[in-house]
N, CA, C and O atoms as a printed pandas DataFrame, in Angstrom:
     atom_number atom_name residue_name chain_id  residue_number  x_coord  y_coord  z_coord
0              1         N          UNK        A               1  -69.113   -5.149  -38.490
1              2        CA          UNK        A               1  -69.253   -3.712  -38.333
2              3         C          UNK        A               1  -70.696   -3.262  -38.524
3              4         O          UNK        A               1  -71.111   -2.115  -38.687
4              5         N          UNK        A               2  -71.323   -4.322  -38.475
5              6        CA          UNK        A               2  -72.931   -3.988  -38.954
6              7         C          UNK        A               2  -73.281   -3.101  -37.657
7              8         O          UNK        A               2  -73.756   -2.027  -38.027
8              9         N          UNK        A               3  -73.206   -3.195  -36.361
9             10        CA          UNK        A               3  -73.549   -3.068  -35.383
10            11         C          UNK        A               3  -72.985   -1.207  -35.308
11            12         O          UNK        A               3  -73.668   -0.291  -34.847
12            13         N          UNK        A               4  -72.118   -1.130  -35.677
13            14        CA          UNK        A               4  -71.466    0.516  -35.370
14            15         C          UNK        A               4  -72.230    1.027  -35.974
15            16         O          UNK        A               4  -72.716    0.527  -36.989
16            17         N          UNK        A               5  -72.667    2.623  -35.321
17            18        CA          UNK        A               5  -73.513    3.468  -35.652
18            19         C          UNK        A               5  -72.695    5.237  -35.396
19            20         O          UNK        A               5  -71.466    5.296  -35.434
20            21         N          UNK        A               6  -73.055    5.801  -35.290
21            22        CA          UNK        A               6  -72.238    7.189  -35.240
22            23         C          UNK        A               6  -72.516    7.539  -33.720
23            24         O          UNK        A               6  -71.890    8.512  -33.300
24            25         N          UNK        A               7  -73.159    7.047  -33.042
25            26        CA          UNK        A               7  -73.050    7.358  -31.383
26            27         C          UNK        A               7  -71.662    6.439  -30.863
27            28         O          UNK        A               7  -70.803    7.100  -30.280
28            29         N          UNK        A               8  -71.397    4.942  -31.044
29            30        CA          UNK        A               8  -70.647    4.449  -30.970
30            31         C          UNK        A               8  -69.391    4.873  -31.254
31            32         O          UNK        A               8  -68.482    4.997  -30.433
32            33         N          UNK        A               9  -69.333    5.123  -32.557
33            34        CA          UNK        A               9  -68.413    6.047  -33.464
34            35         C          UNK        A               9  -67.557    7.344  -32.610
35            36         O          UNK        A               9  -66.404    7.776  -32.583
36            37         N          UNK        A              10  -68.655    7.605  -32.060
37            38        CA          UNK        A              10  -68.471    8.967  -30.829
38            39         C          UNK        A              10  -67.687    8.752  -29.522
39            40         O          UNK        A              10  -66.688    9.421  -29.258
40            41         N          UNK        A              11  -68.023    8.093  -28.967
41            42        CA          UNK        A              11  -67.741    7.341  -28.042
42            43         C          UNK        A              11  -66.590    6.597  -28.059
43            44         O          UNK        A              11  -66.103    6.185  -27.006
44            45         N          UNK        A              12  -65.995    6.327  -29.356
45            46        CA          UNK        A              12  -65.108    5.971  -29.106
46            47         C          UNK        A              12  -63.622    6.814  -29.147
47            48         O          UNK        A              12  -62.467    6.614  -28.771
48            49         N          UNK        A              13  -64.483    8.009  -29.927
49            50        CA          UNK        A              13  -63.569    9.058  -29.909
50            51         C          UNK        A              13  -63.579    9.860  -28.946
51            52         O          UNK        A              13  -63.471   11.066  -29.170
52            53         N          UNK        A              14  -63.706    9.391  -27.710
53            54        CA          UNK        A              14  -63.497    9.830  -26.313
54            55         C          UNK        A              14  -62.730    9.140  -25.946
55            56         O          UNK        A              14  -62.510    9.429  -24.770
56            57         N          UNK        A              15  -61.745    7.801  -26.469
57            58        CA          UNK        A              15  -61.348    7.261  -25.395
58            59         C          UNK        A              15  -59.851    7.943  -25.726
59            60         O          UNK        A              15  -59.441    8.430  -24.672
60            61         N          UNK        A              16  -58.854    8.160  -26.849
61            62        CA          UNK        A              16  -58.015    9.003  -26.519
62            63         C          UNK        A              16  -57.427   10.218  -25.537
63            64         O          UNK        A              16  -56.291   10.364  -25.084
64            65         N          UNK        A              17  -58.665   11.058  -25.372
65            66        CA          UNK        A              17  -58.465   12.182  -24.593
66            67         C          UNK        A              17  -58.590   11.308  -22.316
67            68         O          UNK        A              17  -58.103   11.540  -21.210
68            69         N          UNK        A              18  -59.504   10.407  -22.937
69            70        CA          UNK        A              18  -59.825    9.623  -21.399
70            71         C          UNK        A              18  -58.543    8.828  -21.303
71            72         O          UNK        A              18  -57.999    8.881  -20.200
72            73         N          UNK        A              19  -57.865    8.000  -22.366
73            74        CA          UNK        A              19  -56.586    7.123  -21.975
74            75         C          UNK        A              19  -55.606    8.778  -21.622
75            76         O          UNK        A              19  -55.062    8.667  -20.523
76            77         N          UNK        A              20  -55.363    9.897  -22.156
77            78        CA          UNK        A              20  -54.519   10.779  -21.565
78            79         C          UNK        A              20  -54.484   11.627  -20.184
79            80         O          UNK        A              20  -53.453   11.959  -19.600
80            81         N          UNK        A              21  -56.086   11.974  -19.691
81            82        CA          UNK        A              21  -56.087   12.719  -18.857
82            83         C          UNK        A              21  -55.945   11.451  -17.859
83            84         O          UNK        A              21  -55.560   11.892  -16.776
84            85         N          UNK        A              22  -56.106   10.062  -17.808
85            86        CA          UNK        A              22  -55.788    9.243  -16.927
86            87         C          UNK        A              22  -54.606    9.204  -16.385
87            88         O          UNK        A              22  -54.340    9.163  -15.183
88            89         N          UNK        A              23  -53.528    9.225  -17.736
89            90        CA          UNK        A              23  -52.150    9.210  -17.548
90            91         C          UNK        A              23  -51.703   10.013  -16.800
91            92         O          UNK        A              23  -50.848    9.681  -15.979
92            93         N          UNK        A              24  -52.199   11.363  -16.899
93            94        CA          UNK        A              24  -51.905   12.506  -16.271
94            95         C          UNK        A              24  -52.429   12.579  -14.776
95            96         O          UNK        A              24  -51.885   13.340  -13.976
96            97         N          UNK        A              25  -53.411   11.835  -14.444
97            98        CA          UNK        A              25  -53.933   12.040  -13.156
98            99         C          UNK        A              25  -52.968   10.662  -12.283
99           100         O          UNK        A              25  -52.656   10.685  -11.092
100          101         N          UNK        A              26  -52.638    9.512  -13.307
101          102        CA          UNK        A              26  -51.439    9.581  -12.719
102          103         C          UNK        A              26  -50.464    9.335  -12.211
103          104         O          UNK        A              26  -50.237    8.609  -11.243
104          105         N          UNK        A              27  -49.511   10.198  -13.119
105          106        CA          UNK        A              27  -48.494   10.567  -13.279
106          107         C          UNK        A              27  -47.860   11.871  -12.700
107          108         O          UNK        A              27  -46.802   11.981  -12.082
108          109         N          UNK        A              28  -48.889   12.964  -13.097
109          110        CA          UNK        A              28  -49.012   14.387  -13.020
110          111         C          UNK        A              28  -48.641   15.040  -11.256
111          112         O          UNK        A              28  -48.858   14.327  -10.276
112          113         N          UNK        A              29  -48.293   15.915  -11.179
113          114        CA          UNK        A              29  -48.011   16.899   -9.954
114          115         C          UNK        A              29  -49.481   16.977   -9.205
115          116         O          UNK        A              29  -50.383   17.220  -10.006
116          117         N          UNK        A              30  -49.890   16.829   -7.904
117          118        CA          UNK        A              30  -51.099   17.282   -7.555
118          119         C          UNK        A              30  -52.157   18.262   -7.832
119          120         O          UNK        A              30  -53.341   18.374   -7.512
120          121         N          UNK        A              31  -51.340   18.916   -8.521
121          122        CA          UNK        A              31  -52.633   20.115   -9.211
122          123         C          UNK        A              31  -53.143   19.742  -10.584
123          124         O          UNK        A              31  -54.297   19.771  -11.012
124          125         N          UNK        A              32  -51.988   19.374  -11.191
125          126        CA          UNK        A              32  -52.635   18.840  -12.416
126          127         C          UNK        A              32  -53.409   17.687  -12.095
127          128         O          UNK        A              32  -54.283   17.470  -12.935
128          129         N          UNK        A              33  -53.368   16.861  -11.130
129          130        CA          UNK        A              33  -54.097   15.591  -11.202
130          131         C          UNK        A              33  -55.360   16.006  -11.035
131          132         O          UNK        A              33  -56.173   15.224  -11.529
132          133         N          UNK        A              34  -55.852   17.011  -10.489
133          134        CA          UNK        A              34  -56.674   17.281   -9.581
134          135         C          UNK        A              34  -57.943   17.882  -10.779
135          136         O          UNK        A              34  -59.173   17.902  -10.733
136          137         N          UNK        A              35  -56.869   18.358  -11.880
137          138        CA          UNK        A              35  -57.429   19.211  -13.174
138          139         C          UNK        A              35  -57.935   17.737  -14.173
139          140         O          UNK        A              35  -58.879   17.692  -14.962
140          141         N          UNK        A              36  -57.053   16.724  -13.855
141          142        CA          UNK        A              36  -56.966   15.740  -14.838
142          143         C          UNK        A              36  -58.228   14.277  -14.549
143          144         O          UNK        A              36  -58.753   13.467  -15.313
144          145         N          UNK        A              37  -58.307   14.533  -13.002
145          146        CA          UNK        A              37  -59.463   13.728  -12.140
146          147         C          UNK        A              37  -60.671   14.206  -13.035
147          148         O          UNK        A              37  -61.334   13.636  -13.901
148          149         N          UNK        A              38  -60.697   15.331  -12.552
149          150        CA          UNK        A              38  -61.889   15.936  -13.773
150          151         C          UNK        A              38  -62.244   16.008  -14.595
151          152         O          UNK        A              38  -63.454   15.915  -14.799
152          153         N          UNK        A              39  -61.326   16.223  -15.552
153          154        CA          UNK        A              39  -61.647   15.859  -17.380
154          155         C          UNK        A              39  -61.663   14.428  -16.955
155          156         O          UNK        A              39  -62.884   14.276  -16.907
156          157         N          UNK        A              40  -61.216   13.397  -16.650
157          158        CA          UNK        A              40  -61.707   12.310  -16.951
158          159         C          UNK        A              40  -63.282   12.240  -16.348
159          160         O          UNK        A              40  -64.074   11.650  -17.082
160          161         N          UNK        A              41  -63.585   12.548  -15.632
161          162        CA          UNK        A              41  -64.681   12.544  -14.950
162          163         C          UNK        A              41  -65.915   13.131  -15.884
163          164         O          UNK        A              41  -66.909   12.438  -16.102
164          165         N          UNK        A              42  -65.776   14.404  -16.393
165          166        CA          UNK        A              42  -66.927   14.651  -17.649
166          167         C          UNK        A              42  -66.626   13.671  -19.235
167          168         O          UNK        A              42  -67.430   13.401  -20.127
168          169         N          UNK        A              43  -64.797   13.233  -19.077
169          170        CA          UNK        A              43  -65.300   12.555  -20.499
170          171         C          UNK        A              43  -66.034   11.393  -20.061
171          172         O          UNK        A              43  -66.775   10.962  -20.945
172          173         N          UNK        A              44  -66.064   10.783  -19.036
173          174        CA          UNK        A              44  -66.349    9.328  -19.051
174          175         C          UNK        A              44  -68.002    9.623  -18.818
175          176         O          UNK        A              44  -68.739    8.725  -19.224
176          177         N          UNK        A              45  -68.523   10.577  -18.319
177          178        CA          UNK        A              45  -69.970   11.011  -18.446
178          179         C          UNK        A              45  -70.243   11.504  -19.984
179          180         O          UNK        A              45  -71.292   11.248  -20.576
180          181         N          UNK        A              46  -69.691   11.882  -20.272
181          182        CA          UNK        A              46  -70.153   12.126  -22.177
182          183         C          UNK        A              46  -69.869   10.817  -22.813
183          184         O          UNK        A              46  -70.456   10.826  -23.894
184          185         N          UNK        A              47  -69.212    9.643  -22.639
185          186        CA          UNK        A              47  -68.940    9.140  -23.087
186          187         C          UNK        A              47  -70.272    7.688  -22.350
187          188         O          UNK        A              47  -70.207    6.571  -22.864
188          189         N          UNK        A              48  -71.104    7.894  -21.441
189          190        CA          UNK        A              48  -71.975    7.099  -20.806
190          191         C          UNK        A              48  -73.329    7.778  -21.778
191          192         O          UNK        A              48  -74.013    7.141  -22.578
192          193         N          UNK        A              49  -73.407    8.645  -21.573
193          194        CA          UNK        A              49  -74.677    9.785  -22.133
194          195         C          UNK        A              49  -74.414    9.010  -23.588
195          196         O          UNK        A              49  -75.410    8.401  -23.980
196          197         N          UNK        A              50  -73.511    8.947  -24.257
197          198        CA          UNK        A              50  -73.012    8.461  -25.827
198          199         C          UNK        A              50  -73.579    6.889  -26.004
199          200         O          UNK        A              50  -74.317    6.462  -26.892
200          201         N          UNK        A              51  -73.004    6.180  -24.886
201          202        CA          UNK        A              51  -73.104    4.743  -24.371
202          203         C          UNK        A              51  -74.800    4.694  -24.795
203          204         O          UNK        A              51  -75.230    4.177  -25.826
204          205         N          UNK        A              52  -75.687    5.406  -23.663
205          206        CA          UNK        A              52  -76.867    5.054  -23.415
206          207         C          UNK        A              52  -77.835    5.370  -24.557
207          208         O          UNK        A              52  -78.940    4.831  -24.623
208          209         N          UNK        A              53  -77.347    6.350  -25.550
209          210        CA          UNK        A              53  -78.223    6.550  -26.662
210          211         C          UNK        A              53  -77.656    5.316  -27.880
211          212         O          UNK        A              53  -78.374    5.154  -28.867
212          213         N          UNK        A              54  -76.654    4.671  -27.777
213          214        CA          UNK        A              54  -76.024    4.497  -28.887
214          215         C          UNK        A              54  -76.315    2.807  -28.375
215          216         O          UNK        A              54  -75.738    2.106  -29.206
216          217         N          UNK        A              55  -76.869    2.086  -27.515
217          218        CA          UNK        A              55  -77.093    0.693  -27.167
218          219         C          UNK        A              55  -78.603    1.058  -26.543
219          220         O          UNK        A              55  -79.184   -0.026  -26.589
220          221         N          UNK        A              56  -79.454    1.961  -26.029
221          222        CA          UNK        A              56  -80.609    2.223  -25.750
222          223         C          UNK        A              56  -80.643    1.391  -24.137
223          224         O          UNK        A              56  -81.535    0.686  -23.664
224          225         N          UNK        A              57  -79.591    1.706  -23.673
225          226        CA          UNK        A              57  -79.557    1.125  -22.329
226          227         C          UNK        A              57  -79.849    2.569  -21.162
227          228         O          UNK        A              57  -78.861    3.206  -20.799
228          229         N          UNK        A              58  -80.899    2.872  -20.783
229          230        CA          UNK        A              58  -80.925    3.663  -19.786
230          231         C          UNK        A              58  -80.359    4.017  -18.640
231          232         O          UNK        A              58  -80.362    5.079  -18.018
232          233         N          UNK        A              59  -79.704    2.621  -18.377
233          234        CA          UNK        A              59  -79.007    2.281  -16.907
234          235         C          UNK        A              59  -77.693    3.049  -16.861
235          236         O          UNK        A              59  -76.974    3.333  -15.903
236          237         N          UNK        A              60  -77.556    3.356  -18.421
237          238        CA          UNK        A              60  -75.868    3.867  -18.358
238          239         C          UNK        A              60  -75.993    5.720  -17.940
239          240         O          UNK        A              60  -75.138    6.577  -17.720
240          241         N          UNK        A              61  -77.144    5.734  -17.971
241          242        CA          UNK        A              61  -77.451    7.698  -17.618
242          243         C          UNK        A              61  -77.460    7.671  -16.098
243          244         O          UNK        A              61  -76.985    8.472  -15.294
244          245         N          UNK        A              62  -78.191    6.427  -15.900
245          246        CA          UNK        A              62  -78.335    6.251  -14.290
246          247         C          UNK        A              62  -76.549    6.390  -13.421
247          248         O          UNK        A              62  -76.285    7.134  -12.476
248          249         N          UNK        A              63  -75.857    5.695  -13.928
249          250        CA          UNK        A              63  -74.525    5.505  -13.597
250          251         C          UNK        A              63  -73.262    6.970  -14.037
251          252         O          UNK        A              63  -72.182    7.146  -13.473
252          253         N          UNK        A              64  -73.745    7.676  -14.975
253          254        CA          UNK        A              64  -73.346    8.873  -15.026
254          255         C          UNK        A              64  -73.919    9.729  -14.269
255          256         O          UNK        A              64  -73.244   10.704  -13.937
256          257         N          UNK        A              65  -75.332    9.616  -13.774
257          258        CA          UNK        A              65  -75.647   10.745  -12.633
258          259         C          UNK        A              65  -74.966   10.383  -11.289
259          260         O          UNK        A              65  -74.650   11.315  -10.550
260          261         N          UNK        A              66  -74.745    9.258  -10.956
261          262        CA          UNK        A              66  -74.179    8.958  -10.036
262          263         C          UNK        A              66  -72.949    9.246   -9.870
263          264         O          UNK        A              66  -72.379    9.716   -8.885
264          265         N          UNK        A              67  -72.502    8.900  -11.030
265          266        CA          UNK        A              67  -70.545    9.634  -10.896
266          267         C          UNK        A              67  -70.724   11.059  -10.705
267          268         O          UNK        A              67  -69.864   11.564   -9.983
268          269         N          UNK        A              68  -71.686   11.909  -11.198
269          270        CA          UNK        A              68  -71.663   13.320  -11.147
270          271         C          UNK        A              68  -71.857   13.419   -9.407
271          272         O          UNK        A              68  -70.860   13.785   -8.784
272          273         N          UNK        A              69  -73.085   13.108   -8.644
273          274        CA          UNK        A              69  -73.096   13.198   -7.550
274          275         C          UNK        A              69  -71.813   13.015   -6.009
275          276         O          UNK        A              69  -71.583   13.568   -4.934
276          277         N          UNK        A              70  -71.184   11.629   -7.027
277          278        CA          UNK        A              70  -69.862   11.518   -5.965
278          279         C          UNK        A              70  -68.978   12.285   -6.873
279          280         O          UNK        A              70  -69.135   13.360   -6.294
280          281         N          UNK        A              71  -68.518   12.450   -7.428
281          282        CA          UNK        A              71  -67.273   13.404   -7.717
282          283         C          UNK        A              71  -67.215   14.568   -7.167
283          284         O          UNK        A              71  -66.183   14.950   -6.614
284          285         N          UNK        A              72  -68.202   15.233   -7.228
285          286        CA          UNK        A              72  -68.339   16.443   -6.772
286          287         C          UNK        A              72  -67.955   16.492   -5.267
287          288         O          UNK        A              72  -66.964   17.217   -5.184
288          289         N          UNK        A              73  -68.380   15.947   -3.826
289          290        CA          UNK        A              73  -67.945   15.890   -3.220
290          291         C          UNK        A              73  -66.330   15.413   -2.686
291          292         O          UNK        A              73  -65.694   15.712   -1.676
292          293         N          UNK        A              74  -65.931   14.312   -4.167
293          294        CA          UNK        A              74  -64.490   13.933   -3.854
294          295         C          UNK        A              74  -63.955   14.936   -4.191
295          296         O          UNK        A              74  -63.023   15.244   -3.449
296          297         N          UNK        A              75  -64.181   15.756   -5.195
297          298        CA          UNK        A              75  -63.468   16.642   -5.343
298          299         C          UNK        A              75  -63.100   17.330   -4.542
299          300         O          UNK        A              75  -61.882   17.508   -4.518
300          301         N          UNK        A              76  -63.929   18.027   -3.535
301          302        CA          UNK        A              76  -64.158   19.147   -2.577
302          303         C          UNK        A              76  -63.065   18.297   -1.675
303          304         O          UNK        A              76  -61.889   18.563   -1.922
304          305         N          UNK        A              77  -63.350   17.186   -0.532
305          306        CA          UNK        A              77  -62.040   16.805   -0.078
306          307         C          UNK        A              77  -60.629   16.664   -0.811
307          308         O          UNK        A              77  -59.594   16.873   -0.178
308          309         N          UNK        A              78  -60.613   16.363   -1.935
309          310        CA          UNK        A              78  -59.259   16.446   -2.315
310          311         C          UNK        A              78  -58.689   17.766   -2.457
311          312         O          UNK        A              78  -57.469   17.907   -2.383
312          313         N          UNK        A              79  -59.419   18.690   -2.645
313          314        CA          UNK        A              79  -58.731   19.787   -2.926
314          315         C          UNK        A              79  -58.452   20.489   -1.468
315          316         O          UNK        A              79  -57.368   21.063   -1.357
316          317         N          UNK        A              80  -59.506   20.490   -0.128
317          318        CA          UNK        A              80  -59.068   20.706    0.702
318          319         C          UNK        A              80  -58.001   19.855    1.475
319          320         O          UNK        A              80  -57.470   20.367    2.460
320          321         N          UNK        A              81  -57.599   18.388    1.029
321          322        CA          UNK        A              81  -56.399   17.950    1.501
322          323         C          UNK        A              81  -55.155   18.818    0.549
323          324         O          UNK        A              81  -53.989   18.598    0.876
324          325         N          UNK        A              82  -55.334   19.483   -0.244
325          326        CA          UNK        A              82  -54.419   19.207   -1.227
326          327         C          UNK        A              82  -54.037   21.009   -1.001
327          328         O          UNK        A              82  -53.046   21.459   -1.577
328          329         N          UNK        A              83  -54.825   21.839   -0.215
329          330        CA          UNK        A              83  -54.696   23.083    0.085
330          331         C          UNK        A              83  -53.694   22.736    1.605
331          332         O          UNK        A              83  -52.551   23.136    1.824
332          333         N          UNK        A              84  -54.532   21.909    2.461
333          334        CA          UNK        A              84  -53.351   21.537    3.162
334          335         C          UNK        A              84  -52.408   21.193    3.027
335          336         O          UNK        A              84  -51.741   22.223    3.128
336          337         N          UNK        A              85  -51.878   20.564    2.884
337          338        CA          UNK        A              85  -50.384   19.797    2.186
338          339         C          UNK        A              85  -49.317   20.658    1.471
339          340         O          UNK        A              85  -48.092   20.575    1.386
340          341         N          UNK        A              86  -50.225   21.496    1.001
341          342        CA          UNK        A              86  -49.135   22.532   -0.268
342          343         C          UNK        A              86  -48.914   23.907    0.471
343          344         O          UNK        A              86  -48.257   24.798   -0.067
């Protein structure tokens, strides 16, 4: 346990709320998934931002800007499939 520090510590107390909104995205009705795509999507970026200060790996900010960049557009198609459909 020498190695744990309170960023780690942090980080790991993201993964509860990330193992649930997963479940929910799914499991969940299309709207909720759609709500639940998302919270996983900022925890797993707070939880990279946490990553990269807490191991001093830069690469992991690099890989959270990137999820920010594609999500955003998946989002936008899913929700316009999902306006169709309903």
């Amino acid at each position: 346990m020498a190695g744990l520090n309170a960023w780690l510590l942090a980080a790991l107390g993201l993964l509860p709320p990330l193992a649930l909104s997963a479940f929910v995205a799914l499991r969940g009705d299309p709207t909720r998934r759609l709500v639940a795509t998302q919270f996983c999507t900022s925890n797993t970026l707070f939880m990279l931002v946490l990553l990269t200060v807490a191991l001093d790996q830069p690469s992991f900010l690099d890989l959270g800007l990137t999820l920010v960049l594609v999500n955003y557009p998946g989002t936008l198609i899913y929700s316009h499939f999902l306006e169709r459909w309903l």
